[in-house]
KOLTI-138486 format. One record per atom (N, C-alpha, C): residue in three letters; x, y, z. Coordinates in steps of 0.05 Angstrom, whole numbers, plus 5000, padded with zeros to 4 digits. Example, Ala and Ser with C-alpha at 12.3 -4.5 7.8 and 13.67 -1.06 7.14 Angstrom:
<recs>
Ala526448865156Ala524649105156Ala526449345156Ser525749555142Ser527349795143Ser525850015157
</recs>
This chain:
<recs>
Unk314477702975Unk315277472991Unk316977563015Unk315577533038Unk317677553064Unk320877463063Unk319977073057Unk321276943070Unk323276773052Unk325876703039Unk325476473028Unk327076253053Unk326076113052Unk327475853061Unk329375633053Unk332275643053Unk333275473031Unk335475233049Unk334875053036Unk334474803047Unk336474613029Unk338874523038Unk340374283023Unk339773963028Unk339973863020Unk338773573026Unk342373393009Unk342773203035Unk344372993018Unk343772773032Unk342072523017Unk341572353025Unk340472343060Unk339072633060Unk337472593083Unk333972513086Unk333672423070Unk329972233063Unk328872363092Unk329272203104Unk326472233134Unk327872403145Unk329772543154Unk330472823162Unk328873133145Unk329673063123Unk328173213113Unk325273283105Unk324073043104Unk320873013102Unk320473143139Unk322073083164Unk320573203180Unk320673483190Unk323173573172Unk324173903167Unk321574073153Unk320773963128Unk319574093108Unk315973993125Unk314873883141Unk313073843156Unk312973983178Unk315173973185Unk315674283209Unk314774513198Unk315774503177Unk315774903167Unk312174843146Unk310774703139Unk308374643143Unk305674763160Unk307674643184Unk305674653212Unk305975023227Unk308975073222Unk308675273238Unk310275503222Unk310575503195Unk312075653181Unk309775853168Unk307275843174Unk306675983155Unk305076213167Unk306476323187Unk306076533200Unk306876823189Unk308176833160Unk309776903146Unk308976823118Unk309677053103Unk309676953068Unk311876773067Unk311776543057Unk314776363058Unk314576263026Unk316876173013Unk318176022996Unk319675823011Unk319175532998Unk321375372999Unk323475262983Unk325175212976Unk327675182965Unk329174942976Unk328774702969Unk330474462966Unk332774452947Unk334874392953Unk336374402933Unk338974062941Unk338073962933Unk338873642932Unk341873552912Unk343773502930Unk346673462925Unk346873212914Unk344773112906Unk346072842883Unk344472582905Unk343172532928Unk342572402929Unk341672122928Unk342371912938Unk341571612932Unk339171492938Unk337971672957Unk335671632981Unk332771572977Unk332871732944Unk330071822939Unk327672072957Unk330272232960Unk329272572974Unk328072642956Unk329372732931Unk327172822908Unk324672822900Unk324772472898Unk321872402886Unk319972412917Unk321272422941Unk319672412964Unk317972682973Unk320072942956Unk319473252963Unk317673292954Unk318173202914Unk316273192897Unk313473102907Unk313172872913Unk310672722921Unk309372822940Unk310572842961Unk309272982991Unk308873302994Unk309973352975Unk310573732987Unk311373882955Unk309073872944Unk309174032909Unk308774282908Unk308374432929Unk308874702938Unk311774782943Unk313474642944Unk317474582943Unk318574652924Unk319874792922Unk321274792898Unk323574602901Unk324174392875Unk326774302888Unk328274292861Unk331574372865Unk333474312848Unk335473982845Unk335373872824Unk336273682830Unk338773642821Unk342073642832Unk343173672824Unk344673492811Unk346373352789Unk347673142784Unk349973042792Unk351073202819Unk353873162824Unk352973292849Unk354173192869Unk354673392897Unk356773742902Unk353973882906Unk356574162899Unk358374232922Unk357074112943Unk356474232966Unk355474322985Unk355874513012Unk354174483021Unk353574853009Unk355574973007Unk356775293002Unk356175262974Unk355875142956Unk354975132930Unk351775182923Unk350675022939Unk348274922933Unk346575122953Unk347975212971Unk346875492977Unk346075692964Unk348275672946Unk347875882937Unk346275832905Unk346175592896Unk344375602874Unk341175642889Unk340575542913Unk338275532923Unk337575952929Unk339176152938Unk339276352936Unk338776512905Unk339176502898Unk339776442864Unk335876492859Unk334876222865Unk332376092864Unk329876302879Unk330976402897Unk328876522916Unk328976762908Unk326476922924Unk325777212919Unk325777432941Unk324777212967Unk325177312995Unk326777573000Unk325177753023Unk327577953028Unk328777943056Unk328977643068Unk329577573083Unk330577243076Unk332977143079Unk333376793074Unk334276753103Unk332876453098Unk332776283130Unk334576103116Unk337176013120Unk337975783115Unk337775583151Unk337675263128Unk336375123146Unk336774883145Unk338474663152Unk339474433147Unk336274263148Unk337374063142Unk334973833130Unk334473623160Unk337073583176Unk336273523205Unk335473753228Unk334973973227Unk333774123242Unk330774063237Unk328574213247Unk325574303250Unk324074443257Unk322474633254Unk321474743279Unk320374613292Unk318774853322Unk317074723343Unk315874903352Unk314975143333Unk313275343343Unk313375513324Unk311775623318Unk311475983294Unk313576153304Unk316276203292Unk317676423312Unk318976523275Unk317476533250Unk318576703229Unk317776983233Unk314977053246Unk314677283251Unk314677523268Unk316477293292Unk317477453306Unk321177533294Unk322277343284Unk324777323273Unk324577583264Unk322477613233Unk322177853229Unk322078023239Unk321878183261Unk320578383275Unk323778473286Unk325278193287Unk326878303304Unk329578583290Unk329478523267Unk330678733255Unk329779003257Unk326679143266Unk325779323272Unk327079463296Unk328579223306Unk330179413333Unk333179423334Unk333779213316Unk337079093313Unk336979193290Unk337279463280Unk336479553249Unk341379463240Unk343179473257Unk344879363248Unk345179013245Unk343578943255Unk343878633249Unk344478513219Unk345578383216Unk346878263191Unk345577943188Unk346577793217Unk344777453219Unk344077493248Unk341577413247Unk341377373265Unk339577033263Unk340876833292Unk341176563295Unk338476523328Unk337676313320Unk335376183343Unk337176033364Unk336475983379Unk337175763408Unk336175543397Unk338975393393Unk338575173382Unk338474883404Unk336474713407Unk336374493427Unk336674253409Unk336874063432Unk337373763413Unk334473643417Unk334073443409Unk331273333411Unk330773323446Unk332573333458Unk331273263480Unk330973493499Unk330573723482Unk331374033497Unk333674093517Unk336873943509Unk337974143524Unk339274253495Unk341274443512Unk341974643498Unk344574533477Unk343874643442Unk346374513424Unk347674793427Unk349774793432Unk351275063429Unk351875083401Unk351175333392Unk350675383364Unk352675733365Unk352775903377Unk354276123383Unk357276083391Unk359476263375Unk362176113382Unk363776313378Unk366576363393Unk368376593384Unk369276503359Unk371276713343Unk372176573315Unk374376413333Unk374676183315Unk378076043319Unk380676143321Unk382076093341Unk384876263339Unk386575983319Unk388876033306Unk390475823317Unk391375623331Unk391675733358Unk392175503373Unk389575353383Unk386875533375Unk385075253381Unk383575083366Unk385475213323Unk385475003307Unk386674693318Unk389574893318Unk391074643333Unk390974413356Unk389174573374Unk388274393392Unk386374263380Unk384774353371Unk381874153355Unk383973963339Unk385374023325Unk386873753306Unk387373513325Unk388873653333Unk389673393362Unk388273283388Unk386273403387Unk383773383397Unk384273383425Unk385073563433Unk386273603461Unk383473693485Unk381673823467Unk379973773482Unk378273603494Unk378573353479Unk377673063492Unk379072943517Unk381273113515Unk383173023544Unk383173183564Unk382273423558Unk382473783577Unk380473863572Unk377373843577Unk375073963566Unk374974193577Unk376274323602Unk376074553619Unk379074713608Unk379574673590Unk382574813586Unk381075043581Unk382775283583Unk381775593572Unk381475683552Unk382275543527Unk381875623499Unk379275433492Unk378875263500Unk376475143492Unk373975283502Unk373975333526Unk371475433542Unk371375743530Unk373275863525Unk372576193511Unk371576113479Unk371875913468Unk370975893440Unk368775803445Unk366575673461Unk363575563460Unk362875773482Unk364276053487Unk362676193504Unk361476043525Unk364475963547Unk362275793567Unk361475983588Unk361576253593Unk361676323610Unk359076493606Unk357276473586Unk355476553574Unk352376403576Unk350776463602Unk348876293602Unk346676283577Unk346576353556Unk345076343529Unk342876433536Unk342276583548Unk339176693556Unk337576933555Unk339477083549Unk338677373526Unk340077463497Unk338977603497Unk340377723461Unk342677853468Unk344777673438Unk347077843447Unk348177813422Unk350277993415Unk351678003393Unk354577723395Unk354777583378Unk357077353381Unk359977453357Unk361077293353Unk363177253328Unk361377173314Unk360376893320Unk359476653296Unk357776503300Unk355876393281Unk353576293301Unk353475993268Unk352875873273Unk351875613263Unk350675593246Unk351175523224Unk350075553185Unk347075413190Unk346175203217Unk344675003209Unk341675113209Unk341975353222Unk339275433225Unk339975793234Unk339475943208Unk339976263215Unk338676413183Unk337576653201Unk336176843177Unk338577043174Unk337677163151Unk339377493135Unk337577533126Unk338077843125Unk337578013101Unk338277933082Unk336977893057Unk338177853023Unk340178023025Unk339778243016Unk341778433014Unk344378423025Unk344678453054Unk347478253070Unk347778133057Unk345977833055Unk347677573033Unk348777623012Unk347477762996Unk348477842979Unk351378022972Unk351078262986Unk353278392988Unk355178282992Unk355378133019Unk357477973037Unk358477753015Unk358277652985Unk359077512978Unk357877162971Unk355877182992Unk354176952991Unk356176733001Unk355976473005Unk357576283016Unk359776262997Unk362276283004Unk365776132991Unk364575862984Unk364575832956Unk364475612947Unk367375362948Unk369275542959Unk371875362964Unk371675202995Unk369175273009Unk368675083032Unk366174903028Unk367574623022Unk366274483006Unk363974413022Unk364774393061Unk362674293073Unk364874413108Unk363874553119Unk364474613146Unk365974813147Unk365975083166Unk366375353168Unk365675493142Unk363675483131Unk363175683111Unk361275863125Unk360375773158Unk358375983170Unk360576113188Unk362275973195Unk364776223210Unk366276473184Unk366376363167Unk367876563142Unk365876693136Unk362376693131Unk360576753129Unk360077013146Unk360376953175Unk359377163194Unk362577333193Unk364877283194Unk366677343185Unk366177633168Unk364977593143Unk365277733120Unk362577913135Unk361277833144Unk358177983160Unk359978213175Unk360878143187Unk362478293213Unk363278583197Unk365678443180Unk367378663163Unk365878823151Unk363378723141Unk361678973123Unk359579113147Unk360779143180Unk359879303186Unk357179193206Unk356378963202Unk354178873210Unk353778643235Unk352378673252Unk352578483277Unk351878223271Unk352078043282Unk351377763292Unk349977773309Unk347877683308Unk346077623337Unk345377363343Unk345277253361Unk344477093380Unk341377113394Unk339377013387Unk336477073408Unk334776833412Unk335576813440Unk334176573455Unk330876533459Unk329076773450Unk327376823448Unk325476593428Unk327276573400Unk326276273375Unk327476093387Unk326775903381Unk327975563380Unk327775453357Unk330275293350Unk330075083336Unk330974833355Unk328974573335Unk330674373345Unk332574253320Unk333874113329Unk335974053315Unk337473793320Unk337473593306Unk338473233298Unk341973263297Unk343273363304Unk345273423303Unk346973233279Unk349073323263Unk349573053253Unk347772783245Unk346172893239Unk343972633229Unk343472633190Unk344772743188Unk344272893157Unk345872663148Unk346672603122Unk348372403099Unk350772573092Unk351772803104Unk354372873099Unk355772823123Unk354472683150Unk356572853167Unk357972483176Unk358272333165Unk359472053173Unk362872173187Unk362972053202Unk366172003222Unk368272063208Unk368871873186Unk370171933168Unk370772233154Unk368572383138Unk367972623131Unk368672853147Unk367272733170Unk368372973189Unk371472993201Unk372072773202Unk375472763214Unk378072933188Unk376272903158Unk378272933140Unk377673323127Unk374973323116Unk373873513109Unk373673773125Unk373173713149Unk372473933164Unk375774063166Unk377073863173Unk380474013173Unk381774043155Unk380574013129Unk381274223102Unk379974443103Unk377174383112Unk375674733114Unk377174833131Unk377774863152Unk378374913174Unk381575063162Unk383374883155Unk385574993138Unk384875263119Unk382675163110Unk383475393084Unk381975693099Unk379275693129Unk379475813140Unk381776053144Unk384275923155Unk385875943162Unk387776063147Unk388575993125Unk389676153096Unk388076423096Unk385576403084Unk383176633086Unk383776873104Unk383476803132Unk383176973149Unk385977063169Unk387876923169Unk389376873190Unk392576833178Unk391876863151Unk394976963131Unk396276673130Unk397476703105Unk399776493092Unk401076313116Unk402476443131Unk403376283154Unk401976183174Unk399976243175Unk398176063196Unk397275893175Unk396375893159Unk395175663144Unk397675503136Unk400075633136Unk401575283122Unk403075143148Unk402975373176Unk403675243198Unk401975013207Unk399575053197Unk396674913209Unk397274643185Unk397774653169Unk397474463148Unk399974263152Unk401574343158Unk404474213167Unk403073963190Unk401274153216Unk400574003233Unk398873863226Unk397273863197Unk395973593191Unk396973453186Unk399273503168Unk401773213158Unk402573093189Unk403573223208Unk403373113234Unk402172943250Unk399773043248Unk397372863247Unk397872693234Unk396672663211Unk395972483185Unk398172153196Unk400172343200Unk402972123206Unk401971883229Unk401472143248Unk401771983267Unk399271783280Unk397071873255Unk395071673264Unk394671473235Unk396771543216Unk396671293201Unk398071043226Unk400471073233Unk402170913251Unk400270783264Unk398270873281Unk396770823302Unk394670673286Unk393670693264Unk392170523253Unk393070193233Unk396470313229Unk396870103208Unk397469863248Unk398569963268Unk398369793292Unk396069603294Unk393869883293Unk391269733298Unk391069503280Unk391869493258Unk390669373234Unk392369063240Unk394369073253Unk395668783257Unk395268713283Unk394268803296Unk393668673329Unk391168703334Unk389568813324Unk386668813320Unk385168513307Unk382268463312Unk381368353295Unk381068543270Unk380668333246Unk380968593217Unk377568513214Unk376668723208Unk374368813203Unk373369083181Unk376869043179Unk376469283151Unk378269263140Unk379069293098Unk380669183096Unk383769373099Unk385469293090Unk388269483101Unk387669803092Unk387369823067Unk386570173063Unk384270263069Unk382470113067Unk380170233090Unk381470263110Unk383270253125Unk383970313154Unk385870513160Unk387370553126Unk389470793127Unk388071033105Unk385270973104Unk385271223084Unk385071393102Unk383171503117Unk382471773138Unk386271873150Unk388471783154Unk390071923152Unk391371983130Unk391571783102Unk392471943086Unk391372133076Unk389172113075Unk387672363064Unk387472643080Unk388372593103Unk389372853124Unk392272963114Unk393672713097Unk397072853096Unk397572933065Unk395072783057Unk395572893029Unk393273103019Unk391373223031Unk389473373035Unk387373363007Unk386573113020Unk385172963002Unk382272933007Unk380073092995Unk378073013002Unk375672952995Unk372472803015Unk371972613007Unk369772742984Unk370672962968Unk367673082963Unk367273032932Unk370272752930Unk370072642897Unk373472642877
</recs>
């Protein structure tokens, strides 16, 4: 087997039926395996995989593991000497597994190497990123780039100065759509199951790096990609979860004191947008009831999250 392909699904039904139809039409340029592996879903993904696509393998799980969990049971599952991981809102839009392959014949240090990722409407999703410092955790908490989008620490972390148009070695490149070697995966530890859902592909290429091995970047494949269209990534989830991953990131890589300095500034946070919401909640029309309106900061100050 070339290829395996492994695939999480949470409550993504028609994302995923047009993922697993993609790799159908243009996946089989390549020996491939597929690997569904379904986080507890409400949707009826399962019986939809089952029905439409019995060439799938799918795992059904009884509880949500994750996204770093269920990776890795789907790894587990396959035989491939190469894994494509591949979110359930991405797709393809052209045969590019056998060139993917090929490409290690010349990048014999490559560890991941990641596609040019577009949105449905072909422009460009930036998917290639420096690792996070500190201060542009901290700025992401406070979201300072919604107010300064040209500040200097933002634009060196999405590589803006980087027209995305040849092969290049990065920090980090985007869990949603990227091949390895088994072997790398393997070695490297396979996904931290302590990142329940977001930067397990920065700690990922992280651990790639250290054992020696490049990151690549090649604009040559495409994916397309639904951004946030999947059943994990609601407003909520992302405001609370990602800045626990993001924290423990931070512990991980960047030592004891950056992680409890960073965590301090979520109680900071947490504070200061409970205030701003319990406001909202009396001079607003109510349209949600009072702790619906203060959970997303307490759950920032008490690092609380939504994964159960």
């Amino acid at each position: 087997m070339d290829l395996s392909v492994l695939i999480v699904s949470y409550n993504s039904r028609e994302m995923l039926r047009l993922c697993l139809e993609s790799l159908m039409e243009f996946g089989r340029d390549v020996s491939i395996e597929i690997i569904v592996v379904d986080n507890s879903s409400k949707d009826g993904s399962v019986k939809m995989v089952r029905e439409l696509f019995p060439d799938v393998t799918v795992k059904a799980n009884d509880r949500n593991l994750g996204f770093s969990g269920a990776v890795n049971q789907a790894f587990e599952l396959s035989s491939g000497d190469f894994v494509f991981l591949m979110n359930p809102d991405a797709r393809l839009r052209s045969a590019i597994f056998a060139g993917m392959l090929k490409f290690w014949d010349e990048y014999e240090d490559a560890g991941v190497l990641a596609p040019r990722i577009e949105y449905p409407d072909q422009t460009l999703h930036v998917s290639a990123r420096r690792f996070i410092t500190l201060l542009g955790a901290i700025m992401d908490l406070f979201q300072i780039h919604l107010y300064l989008p040209d500040n200097p620490v933002a634009k060196r972390f999405v590589y803006n100065n980087w027209p995305h148009n040849h092969v290049s070695k990065v920090d980090w490149v985007t869990g949603a759509v990227i091949m390895m070697r088994r072997t790398v995966f393997r070695d490297c530890g396979m996904l931290d199951h302590r990142f329940f859902m977001y930067f397990e592909d920065m700690d990922l290429c992280m651990s790639v790096k250290k054992a020696g091995y490049g990151v690549y970047f090649s604009p040559e494949f495409t994916v397309i990609h639904d951004h946030a269209k999947g059943g994990s990534h609601t407003l909520p989830v992302r405001r609370v979860d990602y800045f626990i991953s993001l924290n423990q990131y931070l512990y991980k890589h960047k030592g004891f004191l950056a992680g409890t300095f960073f965590r301090l500034c979520m109680i900071l946070w947490g504070a200061v947008y409970l205030l701003i919401r319990v406001i909202s909640y009396f001079f607003r029309k109510k349209q949600t009831s009072f702790m619906d309106q203060i959970d997303v900061p307490l759950r920032l100050i008490f690092k609380k999250s939504f994964k159960g």
